[in-house]
C-alpha positions in Angstrom: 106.5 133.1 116.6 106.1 135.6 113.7 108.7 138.2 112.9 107.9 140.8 110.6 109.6 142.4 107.4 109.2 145.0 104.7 111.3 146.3 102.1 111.7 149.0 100.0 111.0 152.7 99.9 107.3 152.3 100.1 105.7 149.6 102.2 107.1 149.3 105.9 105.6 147.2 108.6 105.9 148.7 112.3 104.0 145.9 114.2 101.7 142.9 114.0 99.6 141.0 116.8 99.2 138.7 118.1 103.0 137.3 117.6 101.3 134.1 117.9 98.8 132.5 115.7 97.4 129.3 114.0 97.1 128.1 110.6 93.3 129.8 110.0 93.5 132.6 111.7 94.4 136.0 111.3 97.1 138.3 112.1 97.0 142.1 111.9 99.9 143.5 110.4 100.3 147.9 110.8 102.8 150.0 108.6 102.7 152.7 106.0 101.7 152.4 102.6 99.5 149.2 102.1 96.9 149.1 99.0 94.4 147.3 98.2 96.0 145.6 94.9 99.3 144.6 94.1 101.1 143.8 96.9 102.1 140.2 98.0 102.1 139.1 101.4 104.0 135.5 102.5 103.4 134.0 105.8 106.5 131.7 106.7 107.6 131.4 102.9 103.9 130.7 101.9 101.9 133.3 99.9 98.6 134.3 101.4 95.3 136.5 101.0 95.4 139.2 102.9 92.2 142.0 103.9 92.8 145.2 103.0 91.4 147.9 105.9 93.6 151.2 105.4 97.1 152.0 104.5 98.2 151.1 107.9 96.0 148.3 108.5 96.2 144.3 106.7 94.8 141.6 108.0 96.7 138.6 106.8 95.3 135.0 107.1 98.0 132.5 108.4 98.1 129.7 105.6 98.3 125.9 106.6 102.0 124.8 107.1 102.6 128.4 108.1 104.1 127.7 112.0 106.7 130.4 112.3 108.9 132.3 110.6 108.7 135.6 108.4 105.6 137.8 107.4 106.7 139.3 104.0 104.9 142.5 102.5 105.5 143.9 99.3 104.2 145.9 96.5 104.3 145.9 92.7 107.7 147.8 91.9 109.2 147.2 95.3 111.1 144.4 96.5 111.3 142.6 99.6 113.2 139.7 101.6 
């Protein structure tokens, strides 16, 4: 099971699905203020590539090793944890 988090004044996350996924898959993650470049997104600790469809909208592939734990968005000039 994922839990989600996102610091700072500009990116939030508000919701992901499934809660549940395999290394290879995807998961989409919604929130406010997503781009295209510069942000970072971890998957259990792990970096990962992520699909950029809106502001709103990421969908984030679930790396290998990646079994539970955080999902991490941030943006250049923002931190997270």
């Amino acid at each position: 099971m994922f839990e989600g988090a996102a610091f700072g004044q500009s990116v939030t996350v508000s919701s992901f699905s499934p809660v549940s996924q395999i290394a290879g898959k995807t998961i989409t993650v919604t929130g406010s203020n997503f781009a295209s470049t510069g942000m970072t997104v971890t998957v259990g600790g792990t970096s990962t590539t992520y699909k950029f469809t809106s502001s709103s909208v990421i969908v984030v592939d679930i790396p290998t090793g990646a079994n539970s734990g955080s999902i991490s968005v941030a943006r250049s000039g923002y931190s997270t944890g």
